[in-house]
C-alpha positions as a printed NumPy array, in Angstrom:
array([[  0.   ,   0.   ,   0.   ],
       [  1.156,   3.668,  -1.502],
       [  2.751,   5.517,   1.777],
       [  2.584,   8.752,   0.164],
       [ -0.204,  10.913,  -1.6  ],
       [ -0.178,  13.246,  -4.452],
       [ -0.786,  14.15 ,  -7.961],
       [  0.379,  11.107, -10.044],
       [  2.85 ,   8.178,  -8.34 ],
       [  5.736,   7.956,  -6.36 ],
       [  7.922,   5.837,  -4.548],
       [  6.982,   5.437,  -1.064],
       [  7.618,   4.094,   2.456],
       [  5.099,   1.095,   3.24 ],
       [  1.938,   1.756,   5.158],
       [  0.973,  -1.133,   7.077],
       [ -1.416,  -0.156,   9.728],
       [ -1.529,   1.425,  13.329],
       [ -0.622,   0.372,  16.956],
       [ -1.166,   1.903,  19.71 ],
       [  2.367,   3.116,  21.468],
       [  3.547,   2.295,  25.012],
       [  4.706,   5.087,  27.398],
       [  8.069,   3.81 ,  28.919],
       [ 10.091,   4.984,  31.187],
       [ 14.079,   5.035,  30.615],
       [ 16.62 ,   6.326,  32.905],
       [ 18.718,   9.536,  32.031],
       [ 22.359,   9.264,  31.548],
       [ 23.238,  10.714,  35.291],
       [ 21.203,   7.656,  36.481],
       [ 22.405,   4.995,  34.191],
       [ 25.505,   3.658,  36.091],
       [ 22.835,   3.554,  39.398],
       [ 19.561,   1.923,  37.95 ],
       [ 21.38 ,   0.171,  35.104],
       [ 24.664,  -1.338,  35.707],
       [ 23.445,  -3.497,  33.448],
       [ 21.809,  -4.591,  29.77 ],
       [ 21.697,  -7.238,  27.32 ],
       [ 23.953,  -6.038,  23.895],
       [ 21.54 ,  -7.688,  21.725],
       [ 22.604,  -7.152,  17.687],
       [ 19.741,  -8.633,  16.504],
       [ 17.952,  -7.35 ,  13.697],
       [ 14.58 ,  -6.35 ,  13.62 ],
       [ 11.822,  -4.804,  11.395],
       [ 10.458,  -1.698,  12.423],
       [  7.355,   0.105,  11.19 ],
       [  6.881,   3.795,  12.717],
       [  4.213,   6.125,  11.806],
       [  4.222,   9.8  ,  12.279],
       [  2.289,  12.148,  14.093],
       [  0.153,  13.749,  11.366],
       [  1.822,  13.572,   7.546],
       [  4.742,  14.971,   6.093],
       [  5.399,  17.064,   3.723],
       [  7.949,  15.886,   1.547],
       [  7.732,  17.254,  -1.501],
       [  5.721,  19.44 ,  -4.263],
       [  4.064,  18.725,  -7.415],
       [  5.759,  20.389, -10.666],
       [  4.245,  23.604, -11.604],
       [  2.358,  25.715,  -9.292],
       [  0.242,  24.381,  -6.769],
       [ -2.133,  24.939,  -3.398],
       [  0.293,  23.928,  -1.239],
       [  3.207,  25.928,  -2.874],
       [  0.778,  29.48 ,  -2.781],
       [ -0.492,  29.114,   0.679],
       [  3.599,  28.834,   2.132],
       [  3.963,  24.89 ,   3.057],
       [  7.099,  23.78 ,   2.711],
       [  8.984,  20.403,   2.616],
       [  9.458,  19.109,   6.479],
       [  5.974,  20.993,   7.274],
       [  3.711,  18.375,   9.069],
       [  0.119,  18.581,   8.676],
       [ -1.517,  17.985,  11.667],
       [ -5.706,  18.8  ,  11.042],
       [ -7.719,  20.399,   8.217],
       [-10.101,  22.643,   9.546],
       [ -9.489,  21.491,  13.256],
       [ -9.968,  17.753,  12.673],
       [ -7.068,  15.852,  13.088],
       [ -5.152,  13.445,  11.315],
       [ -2.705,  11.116,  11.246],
       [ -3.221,   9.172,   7.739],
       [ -2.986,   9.691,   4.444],
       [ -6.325,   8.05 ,   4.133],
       [ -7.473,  11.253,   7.14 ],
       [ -5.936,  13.559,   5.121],
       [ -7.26 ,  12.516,   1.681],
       [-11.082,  12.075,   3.455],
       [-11.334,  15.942,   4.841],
       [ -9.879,  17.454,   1.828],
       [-12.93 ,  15.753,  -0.123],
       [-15.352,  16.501,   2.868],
       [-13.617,  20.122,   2.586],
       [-14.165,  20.385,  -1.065],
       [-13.136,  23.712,  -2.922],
       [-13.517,  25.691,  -0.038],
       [-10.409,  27.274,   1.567],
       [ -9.281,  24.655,   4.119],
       [ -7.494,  25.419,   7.047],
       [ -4.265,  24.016,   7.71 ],
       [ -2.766,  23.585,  11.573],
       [  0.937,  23.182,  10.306],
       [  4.233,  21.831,  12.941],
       [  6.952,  23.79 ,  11.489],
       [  9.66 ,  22.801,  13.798],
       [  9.227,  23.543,  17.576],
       [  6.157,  25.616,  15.805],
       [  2.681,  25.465,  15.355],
       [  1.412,  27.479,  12.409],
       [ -2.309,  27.977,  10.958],
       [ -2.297,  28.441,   7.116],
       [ -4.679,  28.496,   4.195],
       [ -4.795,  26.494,   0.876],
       [ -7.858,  26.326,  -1.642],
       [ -7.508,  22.395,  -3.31 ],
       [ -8.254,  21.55 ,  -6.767],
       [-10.03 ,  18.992,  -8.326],
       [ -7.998,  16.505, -10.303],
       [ -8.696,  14.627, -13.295],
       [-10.044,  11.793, -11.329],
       [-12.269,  14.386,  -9.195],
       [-10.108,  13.97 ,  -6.055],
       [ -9.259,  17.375,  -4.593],
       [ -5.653,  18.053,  -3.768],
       [ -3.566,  20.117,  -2.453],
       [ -0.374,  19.587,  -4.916],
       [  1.549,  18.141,  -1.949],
       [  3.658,  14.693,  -1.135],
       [  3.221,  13.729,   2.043],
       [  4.293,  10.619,   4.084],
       [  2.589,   8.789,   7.331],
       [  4.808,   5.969,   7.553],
       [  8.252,   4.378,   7.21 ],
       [  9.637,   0.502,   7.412],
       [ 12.738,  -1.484,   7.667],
       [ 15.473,  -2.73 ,   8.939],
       [ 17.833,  -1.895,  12.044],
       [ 19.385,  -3.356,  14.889],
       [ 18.691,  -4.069,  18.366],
       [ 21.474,  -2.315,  20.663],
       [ 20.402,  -3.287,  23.972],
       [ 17.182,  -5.461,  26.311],
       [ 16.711,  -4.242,  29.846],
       [ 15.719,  -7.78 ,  30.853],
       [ 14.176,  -5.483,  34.355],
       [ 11.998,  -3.474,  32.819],
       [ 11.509,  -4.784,  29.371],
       [ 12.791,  -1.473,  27.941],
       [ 15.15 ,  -1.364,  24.61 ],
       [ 17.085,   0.812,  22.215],
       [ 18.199,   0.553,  19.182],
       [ 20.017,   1.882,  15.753],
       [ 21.412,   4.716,  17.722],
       [ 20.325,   7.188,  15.688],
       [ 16.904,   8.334,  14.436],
       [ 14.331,   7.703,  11.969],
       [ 14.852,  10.701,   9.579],
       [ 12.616,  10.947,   5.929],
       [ 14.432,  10.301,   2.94 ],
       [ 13.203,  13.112,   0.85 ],
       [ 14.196,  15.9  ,   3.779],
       [ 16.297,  13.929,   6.086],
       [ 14.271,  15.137,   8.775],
       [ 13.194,  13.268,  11.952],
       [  9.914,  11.637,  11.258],
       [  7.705,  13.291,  14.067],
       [  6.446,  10.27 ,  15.71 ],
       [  3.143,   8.953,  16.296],
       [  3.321,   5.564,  17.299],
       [  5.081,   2.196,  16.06 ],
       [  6.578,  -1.392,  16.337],
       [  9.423,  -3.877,  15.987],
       [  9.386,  -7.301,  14.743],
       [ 11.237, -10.313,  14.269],
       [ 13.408, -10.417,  11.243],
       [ 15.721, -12.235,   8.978],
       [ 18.819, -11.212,   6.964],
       [ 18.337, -13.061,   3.395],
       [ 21.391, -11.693,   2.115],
       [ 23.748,  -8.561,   1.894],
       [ 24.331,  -6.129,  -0.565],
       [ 28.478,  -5.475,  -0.013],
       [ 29.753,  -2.166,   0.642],
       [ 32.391,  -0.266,  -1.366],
       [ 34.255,   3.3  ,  -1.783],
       [ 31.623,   5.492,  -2.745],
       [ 28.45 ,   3.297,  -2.313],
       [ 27.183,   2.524,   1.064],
       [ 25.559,  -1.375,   1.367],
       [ 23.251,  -2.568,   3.211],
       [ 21.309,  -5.732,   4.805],
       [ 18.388,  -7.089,   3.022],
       [ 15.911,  -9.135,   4.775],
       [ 12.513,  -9.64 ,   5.827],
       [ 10.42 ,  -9.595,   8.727],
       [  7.079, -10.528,  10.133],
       [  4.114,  -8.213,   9.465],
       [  1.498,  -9.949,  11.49 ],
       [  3.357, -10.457,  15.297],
       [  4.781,  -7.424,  16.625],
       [  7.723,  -7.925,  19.6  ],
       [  6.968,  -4.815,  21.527],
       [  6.164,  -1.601,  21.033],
       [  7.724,   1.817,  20.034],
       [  7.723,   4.803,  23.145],
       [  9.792,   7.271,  20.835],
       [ 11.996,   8.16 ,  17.552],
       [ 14.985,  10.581,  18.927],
       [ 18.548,  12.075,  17.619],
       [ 20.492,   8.749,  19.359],
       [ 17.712,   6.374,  18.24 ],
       [ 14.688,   4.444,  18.834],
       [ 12.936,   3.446,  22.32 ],
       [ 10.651,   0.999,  23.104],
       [  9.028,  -1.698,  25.614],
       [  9.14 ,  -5.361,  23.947],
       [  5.343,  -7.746,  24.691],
       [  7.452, -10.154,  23.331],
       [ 10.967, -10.379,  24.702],
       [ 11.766, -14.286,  24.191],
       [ 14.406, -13.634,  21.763],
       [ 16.796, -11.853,  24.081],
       [ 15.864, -13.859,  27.553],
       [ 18.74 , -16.847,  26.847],
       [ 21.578, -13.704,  26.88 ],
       [ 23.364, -12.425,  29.42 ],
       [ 23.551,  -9.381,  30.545],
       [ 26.789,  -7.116,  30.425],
       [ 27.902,  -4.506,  32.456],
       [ 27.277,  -0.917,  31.249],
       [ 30.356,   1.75 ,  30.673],
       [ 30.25 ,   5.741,  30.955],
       [ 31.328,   7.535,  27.971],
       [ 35.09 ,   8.412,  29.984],
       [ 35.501,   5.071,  29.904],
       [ 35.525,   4.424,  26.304],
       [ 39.094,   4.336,  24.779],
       [ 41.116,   3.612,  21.395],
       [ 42.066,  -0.098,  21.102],
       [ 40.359,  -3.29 ,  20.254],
       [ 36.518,  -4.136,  20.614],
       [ 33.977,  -6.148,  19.286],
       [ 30.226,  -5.28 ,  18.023],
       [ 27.411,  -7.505,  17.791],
       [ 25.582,  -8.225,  14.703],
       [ 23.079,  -9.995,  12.832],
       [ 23.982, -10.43 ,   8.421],
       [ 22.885, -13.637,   8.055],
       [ 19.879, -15.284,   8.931],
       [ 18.767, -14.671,  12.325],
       [ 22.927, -15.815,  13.623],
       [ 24.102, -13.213,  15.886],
       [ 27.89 , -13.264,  15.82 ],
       [ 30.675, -10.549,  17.868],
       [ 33.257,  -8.847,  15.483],
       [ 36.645,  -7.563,  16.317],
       [ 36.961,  -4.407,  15.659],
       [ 39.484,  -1.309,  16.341],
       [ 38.64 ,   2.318,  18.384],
       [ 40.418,   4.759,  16.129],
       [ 39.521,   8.142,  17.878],
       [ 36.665,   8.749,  21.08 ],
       [ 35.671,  12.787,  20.329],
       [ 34.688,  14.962,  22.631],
       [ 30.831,  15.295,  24.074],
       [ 30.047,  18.294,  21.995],
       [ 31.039,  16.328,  18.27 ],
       [ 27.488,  15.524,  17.336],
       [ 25.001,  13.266,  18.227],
       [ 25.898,   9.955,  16.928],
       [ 29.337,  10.287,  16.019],
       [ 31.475,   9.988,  20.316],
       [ 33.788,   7.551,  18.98 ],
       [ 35.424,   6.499,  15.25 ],
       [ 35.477,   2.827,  14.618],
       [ 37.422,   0.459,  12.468],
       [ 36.163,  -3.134,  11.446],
       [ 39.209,  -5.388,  11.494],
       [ 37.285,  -8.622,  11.313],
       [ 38.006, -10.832,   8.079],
       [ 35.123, -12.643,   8.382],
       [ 32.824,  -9.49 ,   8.56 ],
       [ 34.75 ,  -7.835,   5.616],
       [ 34.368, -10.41 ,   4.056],
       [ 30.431, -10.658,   4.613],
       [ 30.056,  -7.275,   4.094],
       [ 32.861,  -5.142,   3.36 ],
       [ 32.516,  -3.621,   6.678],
       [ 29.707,  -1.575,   8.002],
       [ 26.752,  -1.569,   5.857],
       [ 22.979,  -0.284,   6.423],
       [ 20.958,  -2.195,   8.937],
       [ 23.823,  -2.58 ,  11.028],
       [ 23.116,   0.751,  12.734],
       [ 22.469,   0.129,  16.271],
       [ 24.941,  -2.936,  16.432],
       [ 26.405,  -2.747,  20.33 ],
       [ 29.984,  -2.312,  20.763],
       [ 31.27 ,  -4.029,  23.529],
       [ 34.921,  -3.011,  25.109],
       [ 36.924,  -4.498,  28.332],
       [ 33.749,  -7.182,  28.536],
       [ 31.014,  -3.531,  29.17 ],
       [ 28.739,  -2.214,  26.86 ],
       [ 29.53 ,   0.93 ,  25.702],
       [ 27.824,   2.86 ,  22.742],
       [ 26.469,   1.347,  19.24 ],
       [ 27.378,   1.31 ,  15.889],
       [ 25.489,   4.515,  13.727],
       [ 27.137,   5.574,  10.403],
       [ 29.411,   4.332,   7.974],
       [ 31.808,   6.243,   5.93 ],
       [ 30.719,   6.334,   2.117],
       [ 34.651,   6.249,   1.229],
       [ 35.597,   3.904,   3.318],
       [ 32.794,   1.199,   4.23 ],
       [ 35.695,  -0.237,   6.841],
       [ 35.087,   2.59 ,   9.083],
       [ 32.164,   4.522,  10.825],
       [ 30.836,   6.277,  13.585],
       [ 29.388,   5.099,  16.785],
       [ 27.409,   7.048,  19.659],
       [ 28.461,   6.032,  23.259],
       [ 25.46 ,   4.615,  25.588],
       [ 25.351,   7.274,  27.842],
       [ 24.334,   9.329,  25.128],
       [ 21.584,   7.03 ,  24.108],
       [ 19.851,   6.701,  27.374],
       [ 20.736,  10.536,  27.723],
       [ 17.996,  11.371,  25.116],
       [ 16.146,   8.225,  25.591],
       [ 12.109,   9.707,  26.267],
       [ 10.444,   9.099,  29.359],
       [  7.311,   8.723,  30.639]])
């Protein structure tokens, strides 16, 4: 099913259909060392589906348009027509028809701002009445599991956020799940093209339920934590413990087989480097360059693991060099982790 709505066709994230999401409760990095000393570094990937809090704009039909003349613009999210609100496409397309030709007005979240604007839609050639606007509800895929708080049934994973791929904004988020998943094969990284994981995963029985999409990743409480109860936990580390020397990360590129990798710690940068990227990372394992050609996409949120402690996750890889990426440190996950 189309995940976006315009004009003509486009490619588009998958719509699947809408769960309610879990308020959880996750300690702040000041706390971390106190209320968890320790967490299960799972690298297991799973399937995610997140949907966003109203739709987003990401993009404009060619010529000029509704949208265009009333002032939306691409990362604008649409959150009620004439003070109904919506969170589907299938919302959004149903009170611009019960709106008709009549100026309809727009409540608009334009960053940390909420904005009222006004747009007159048009009838199409198939009598529909748009606004001459993409917009997207939904995203799914692949990531990986960083850590299972076997205590509270809390997670985190991919250590970085859910972001469009038409803005490379963060996907405002409305609610969402994870699922089991397999890795069916890999698609080899090189200089100058990133690869990544392909799998699959199971639409119809979700594992738990998503609490939040942030900067340093997604949050969640699993229903269905099974998969990660035969692990043991690890102990946690703070970010000034995190040197340069050997470690290992945790990942899943074949099948469901979890495996560690040895890997190197080229450089640990200081707090105020960016979120995702506390610590540069080499992959020195043959069998993993071999697999993959070093860090590819779906790996994101693959723990690293360093003098036996958990200590951060696996986030970017560099385009030029596939052997080497970025990885944020754990405190900084459970730093911006949401609460309840």
């Amino acid at each position: 099913m189309d995940g976006t709505h315009c004009i003509g066709k486009r490619a588009a994230a998958i719509l699947l259909g809408f769960f309610a999401a879990a308020a959880i409760a996750m300690p702040s990095a000041q706390a971390a060392d106190r209320t968890v000393s320790e967490l299960i570094p799972a690298g297991q990937t799973v399937g995610v589906k997140l949907f966003s809090d109203g739709v987003l704009v990401v993009g404009f039909s060619d010529g000029e348009s509704p949208a265009k003349d009333c002032g939306l613009k691409e990362g604008d999210v649409i959150t009620a027509i004439c003070g109904q609100s919506l969170d589907t496409i299938e919302e959004f397309r149903q009170l611009l028809a019960e709106n008709g030709e009549d100026a309809a007005a727009l409540t608009v979240k334009r960053g940390s701002r909420t904005i009222e604007l006004s747009a007159e839609p048009e009838k199409d050639e198939d009598g529909e009445y748009r606004l001459g606007a993409w917009v997207r509800d939904s995203m799914a895929g692949i990531g990986t599991m960083t850590f299972f708080d076997p205590q509270s049934g809390t997670f985190g994973a991919l250590g970085h956020g859910i972001c469009d791929s038409d803005t490379g904004l963060l996907i405002p988020f409305g609610c969402g799940s994870v699922m089991r998943s397999s890795v069916d094969r890999v698609q080899k990284g090189a200089s100058g093209t990133p690869g990544q994981l392909c799998g699959s995963f199971d639409l119809v029985r979700d594992q738990g339920w998503l609490g939040g999409n942030t900067e340093s990743g997604i949050f969640g409480r699993f229903t269905r934590p099974e998969a990660y109860q035969d692990l043991q936990p690890v102990p946690t580390a703070a970010r000034s413990e995190i040197h340069t020397g050997p470690a290992v990360i945790r990942s899943n590129v074949n099948g469901t087989e979890t495996r560690e990798y040895t890997v190197e710690i080229l450089r640990v940068y200081p707090k105020d480097s960016g979120v995702g990227r506390d610590l540069m990372l080499q992959v020195t394992d043959p069998q993993l360059l071999s697999a993959t050609g070093g860090i590819v996409q779906g790996m994101s949120g693959s723990p690293i693991l360093q003098d036996g402690k958990l200590v951060g996750a696996v986030t970017h890889v560099l385009v030029n060099d596939p052997t080497r990426g970025y990885g944020i440190s754990l405190e900084e996950m459970l730093e911006n982790a949401p609460a309840a």
